[in-house]
N, C-alpha and C positions, 0 to 999 in steps of 0.2 A: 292217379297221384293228385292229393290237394295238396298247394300251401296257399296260406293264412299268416297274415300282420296280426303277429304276436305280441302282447308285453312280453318283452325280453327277460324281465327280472320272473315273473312268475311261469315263463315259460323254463327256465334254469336248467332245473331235474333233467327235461328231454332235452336240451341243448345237450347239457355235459355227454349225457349220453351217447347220441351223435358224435360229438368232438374225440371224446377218449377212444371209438372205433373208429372213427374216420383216419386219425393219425396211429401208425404204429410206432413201438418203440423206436428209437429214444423222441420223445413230445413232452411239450410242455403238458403237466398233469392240469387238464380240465373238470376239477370240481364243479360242481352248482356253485357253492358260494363263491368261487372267485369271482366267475363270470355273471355273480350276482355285481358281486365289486367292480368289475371289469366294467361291467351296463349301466352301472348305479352314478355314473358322476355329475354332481351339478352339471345344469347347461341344459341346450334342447331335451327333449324328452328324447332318449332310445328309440328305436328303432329295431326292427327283428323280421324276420320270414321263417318260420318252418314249414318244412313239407311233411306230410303224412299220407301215409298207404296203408288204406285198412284200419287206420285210426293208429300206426304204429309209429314211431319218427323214425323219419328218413332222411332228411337234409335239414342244413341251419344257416344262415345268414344272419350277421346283425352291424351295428352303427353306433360306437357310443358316444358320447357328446367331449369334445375338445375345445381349450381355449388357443386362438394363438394371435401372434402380430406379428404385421408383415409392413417394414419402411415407419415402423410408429402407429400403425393403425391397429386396434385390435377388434377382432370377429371373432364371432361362437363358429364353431366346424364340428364334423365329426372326422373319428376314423373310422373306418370299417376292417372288420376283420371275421372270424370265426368262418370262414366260409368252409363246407364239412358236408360229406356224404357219405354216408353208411355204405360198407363194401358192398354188401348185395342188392343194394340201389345204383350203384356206379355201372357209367358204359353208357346211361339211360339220357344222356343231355341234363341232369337233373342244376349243375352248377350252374351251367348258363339258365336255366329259370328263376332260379334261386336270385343269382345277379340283377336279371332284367325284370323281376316281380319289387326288389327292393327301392333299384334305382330311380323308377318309373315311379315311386311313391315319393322319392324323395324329391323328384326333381321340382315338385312345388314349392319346397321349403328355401329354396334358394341358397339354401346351406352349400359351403364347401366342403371337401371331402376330401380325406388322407388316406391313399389305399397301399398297401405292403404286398409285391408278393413275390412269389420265387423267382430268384434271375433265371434258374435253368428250368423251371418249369414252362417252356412253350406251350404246349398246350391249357394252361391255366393263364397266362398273358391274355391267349386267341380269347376267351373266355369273357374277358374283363372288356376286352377293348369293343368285341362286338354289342354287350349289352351296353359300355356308354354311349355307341354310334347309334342304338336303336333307343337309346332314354332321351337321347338328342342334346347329351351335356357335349362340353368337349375336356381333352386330358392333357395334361404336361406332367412328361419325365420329368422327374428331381436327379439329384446325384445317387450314385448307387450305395446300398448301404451293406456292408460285409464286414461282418461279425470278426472281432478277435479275441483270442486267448490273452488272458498275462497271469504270470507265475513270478511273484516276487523273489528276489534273491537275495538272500543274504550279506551278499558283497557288492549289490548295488549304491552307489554312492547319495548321500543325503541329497534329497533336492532342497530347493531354496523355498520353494510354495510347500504350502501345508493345506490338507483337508480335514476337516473336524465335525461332529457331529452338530448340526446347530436346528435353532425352531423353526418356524412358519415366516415368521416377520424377517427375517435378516435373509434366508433364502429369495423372499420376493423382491427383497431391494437388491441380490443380484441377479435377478432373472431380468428385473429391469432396464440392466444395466446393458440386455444384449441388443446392440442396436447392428449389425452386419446386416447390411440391405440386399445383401442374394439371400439370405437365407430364412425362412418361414420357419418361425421361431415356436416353439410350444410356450405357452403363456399360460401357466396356470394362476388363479386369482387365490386367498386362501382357503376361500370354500374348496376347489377343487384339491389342493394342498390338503387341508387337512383330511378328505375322503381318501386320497389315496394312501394316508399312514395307516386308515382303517383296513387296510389290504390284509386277509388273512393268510398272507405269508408275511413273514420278518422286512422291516423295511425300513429305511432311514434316510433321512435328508442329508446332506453337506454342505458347507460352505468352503468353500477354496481361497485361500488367504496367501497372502507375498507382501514380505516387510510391512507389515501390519496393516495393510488395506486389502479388503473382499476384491477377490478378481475372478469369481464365478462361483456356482453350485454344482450339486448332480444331486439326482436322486438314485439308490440304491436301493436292489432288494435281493432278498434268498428264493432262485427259482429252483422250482420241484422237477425234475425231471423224470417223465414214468420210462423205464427201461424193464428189458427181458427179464432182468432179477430182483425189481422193487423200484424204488424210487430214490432218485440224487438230487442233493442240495447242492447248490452253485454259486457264488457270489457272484453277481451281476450289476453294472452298469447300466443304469436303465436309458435317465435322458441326461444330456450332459450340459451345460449352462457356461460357456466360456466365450465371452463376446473376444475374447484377444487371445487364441486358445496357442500355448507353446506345450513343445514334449516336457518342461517342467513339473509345469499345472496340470498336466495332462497324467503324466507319472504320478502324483502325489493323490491322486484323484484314485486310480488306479490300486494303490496301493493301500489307500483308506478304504477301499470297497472290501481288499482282501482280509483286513482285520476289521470290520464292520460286524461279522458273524460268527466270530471265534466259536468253535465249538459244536458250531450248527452246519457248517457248512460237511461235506464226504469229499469233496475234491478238492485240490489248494490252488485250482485254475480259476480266475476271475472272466468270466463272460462278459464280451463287451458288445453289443448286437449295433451298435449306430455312431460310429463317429466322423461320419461325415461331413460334421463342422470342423472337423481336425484336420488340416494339411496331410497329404500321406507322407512327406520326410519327416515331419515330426512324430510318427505313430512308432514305427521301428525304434526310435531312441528314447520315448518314453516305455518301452516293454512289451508292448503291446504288436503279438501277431497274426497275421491275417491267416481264418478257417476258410473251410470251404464253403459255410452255407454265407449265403447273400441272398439280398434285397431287395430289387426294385422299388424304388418309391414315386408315385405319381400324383399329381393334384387333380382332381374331378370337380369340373363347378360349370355353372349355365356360361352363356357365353362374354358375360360379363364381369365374372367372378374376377376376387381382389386380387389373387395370386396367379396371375396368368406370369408375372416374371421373375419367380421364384427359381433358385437354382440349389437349391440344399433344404434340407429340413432336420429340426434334431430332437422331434418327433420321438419318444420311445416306439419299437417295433412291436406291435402286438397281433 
């Protein structure tokens, strides 16, 4: 088994590859080009591992570039995600090399690092935790992140906030706006803003409004889901920007995501993967209920990194 520090962008084709067998249905659909878009975002340069046998792909690891601010300070990070091995390579220790080939590259860059991964996968934690013990960073639990449904009703009462489709520039001046010091805020600039509207799935920004003053954003998009009979479109919640977040704003947000897609969406459930900045008595009375899948979220950085007291992140989960 070789792996190889990949350009992630042109290594793509055999990424997807990997990704679309590594996960069975129902998965998020792993094209090439998303995960061209996924690796593509201003910032540090990407990051990647693939493994090959025989010259065939067999495993993927990669890092793509994040902005965030943490108590007012802002730094470049990555997240990391896509971590993937092909069924007939699995059983082989292939993940944890994959981890401990990437991490070991990184830990020069002094970069911080946002990593997702299953609460109920144990064995994929063990995974994580031993290749940062051996790259020699250290880690901090975030709050946990678990996903909810919401299904608008028809007989839900008007909320007072409103969410509306708005540009680049009025988005940023409320992502500015979030200053909560537990929590490690995703900070996009509008270079990164405007790469992720290039997303080749449907996608749209928000503004969140109450009596006529911006009291947050989100960003929204249409996720593909590959299932046993084709593939499902979803409106989803992706990152959510509520520096004073109530089940109001939270609802309104919610419910602009479920008419964001008229027409494109196959379910009339709104996925919401991360609201961890939201109180959990406010989430029940904005509509929003808790699934089964969740999220660990951790922060990975050398022993001096900025976020050692971070206790949330709102982070989209990728």
């Amino acid at each position: 088994m070789q792996l190889e520090h990949v350009d992630p962008i042109a290594a793509a084709e055999e990424a997807s590859l990997v990704l679309r067998e590594a996960w069975p249905p129902p998965a998020l659909h792993y094209t090439a080009d998303y995960l061209r878009w996924q690796l593509g975002f201003p910032g540090p340069a990407p990051k990647a591992v693939l493994a090959r046998e025989g010259g065939e792909p067999a495993g993927f690891i990669g890092v793509a570039p994040r902005r965030f601010r943490f108590r007012g300070a802002v730094s470049a990070g990555y997240v990391l995600s896509f971590v993937s091995v092909r069924p007939k390579f699995q059983g082989q220790g292939l993940a944890s090399r994959l981890y401990s080939e990437l991490l070991a590259g990184l830990r020069g860059s002094g970069l911080p690092i946002v990593v997702f991964v299953e609460a109920r996968s144990a064995p994929a934690q063990r995974v994580l935790f031993k290749a940062v013990e051996a790259a020699e960073l250290s880690m901090k639990r975030l709050a946990t992140c678990q996903n909810h449904g919401f299904v608008p009703r028809a007989s839900a009462a008007p909320t007072q906030a409103v969410a509306r489709p708005a540009g680049v520039d009025d988005v940023l001046a409320a992502i500015a706006a979030c200053g909560d010091e537990r929590v490690l805020w995703s900070a996009p600039d509008a270079a990164q803003l405007e790469h992720s509207l290039r997303d080749p799935r449907s996608r749209r920004l928000l503004l969140v409004e109450e009596a006529g003053r911006a009291v947050g954003a989100a960003a929204v998009f249409l996720s593909e889901i590959a299932t046993a009979r084709g593939f499902d479109r979803v409106a989803t919640l992706d990152a959510l920007f509520l520096p004073e977040p109530t089940a109001d704003r939270l609802a309104a947000v919610l419910r602009a995501t479920s008419e964001a897609f008229a027409g494109q969406a196959t379910a009339p459930v709104v996925s919401a993967p991360n609201l961890a900045i939201v109180p959990p008595d406010q989430r029940r009375p904005a509509g929003a209920r808790a699934t089964d899948a969740t999220f660990d979220a951790f922060v990975v950085h050398p022993d001096d990194g900025p976020w050692r007291d971070a206790e949330a992140t709102n982070l989209e989960v990728v």
